[in-house]
C-alpha positions in Angstrom: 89.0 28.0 82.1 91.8 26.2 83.8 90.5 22.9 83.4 89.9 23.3 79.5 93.8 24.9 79.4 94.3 21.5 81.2 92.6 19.3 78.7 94.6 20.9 75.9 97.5 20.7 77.0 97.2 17.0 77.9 95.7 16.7 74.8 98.5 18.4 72.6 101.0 16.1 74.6 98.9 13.0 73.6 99.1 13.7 70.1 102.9 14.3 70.3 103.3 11.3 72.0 101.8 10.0 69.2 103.7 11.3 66.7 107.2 10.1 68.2 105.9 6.9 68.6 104.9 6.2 64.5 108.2 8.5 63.7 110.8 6.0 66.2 108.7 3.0 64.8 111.6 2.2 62.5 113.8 2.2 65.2 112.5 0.7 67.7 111.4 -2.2 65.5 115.5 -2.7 64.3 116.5 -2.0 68.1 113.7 -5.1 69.1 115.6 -6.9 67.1 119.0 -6.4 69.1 117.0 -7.3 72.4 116.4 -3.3 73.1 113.1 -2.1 74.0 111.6 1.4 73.6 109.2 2.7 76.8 107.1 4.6 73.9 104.3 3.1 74.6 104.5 3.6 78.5 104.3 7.6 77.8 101.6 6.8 75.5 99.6 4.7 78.1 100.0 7.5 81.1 99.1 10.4 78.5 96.2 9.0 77.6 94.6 8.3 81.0 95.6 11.4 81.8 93.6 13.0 79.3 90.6 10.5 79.8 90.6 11.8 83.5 90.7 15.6 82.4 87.7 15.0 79.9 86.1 13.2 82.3 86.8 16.2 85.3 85.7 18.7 82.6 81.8 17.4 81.8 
């Protein structure tokens, strides 16, 4: 039971990351531009081996 709490929770936080990523898009694309750059895709990246090791704990 704890482990499938686990996966969803990693999994919701996946998805959000997700979400904030495609919603700063905009944003991140005009602060590029300025020579700023956005660690989006770094929480992406560790959210989603983090669920890949959960799914992978849980079969």
């Amino acid at each position: 039971m704890r482990i499938q709490l686990q996966r969803a929770t990693v999994f919701v936080l996946y998805q959000l990351s997700l979400l904030v990523g495609i919603v700063l898009l905009p944003m991140a694309l005009a602060m590029r531009r300025i020579g700023i750059v956005l660690p989006v895709h770094r929480v992406v990246d560790r959210l989603e081996t983090a669920y890949e090791r959960t799914k992978a704990a849980s079969t």
